[in-house]
N, C-alpha and C positions, 0 to 999 in steps of 0.2 A: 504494500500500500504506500502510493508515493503523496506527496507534500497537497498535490494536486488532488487527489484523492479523497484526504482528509479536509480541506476546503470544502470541497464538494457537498461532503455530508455535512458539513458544520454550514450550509449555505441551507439545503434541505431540512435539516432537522430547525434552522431558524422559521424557515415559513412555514416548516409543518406548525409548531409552538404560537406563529401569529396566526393560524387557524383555531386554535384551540382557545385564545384568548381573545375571538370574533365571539365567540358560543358564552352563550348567556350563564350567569354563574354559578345556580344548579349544576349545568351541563358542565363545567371546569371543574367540579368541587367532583362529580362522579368519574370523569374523566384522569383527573388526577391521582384517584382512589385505584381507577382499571390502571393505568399504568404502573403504578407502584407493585400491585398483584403481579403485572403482568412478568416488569422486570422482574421482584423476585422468585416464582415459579416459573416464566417464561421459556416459550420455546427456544429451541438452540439457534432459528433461523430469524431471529427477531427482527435484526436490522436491514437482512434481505430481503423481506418479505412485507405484506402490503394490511399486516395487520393494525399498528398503530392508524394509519392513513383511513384505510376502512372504518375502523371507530370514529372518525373524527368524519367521514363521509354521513356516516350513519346519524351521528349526533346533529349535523346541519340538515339531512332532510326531517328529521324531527323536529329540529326548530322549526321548517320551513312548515312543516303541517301544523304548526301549533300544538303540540305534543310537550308535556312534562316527561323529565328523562325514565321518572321510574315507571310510566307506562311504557316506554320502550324497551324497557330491560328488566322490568319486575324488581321485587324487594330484595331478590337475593343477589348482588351484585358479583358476587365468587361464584356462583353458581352460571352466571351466566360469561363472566371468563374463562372459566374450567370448560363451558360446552363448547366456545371460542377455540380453544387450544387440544382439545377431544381427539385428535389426527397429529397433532403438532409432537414429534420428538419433543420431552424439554432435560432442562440440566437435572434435575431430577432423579429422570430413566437414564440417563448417565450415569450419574453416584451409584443406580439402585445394583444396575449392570456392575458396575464397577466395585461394588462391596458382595456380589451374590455370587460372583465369578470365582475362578480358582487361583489362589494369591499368586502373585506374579505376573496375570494376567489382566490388571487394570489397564484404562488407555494410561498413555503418556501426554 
């Protein structure tokens, strides 16, 4: 990953973050809640993949319908990141692989 690179995503992850602080502040206070979940259980593919972005899709066509957030996602807020990431590899199944294996045989 060259110098260029890490701009890049530090260009990206800024206007993803100015989309997120468009959304009304229900929607910031839940949104902030899913990301912290999401980083700490999260999939291994997190920052390649179009999950963050989709949530922050999701939450502006909900604005746009006039919709409160927890009609969108219901009271269980874990519950509907764990159905989110249901497919998803995470670091997790890493560890769990990796302590259930035969020693010597963790990744590196």
């Amino acid at each position: 990953m060259g110098i260029r690179d890490i701009i890049e995503g530090k260009k990206q992850w800024r206007a993803h973050m100015a989309r997120v602080k468009a959304l009304p502040p229900d929607y910031q206070i839940v949104y902030k809640e899913i990301q912290r979940y999401i980083f700490k259980v999260g999939p291994i593919d997190l920052l390649d993949g179009p999950l963050l972005s989709g949530i922050v899709d999701f939450f502006e066509e909900g604005v746009a319908a006039d919709k409160g957030v927890l009609e969108l996602l219901g009271n269980d807020v874990a519950a509907f990141c764990d159905n989110l990431m249901k497919d998803s590899r995470t670091f997790a199944d890493v560890y769990q692989e990796s302590i259930s294996g035969k020693p010597g045989t963790a990744e590196k």
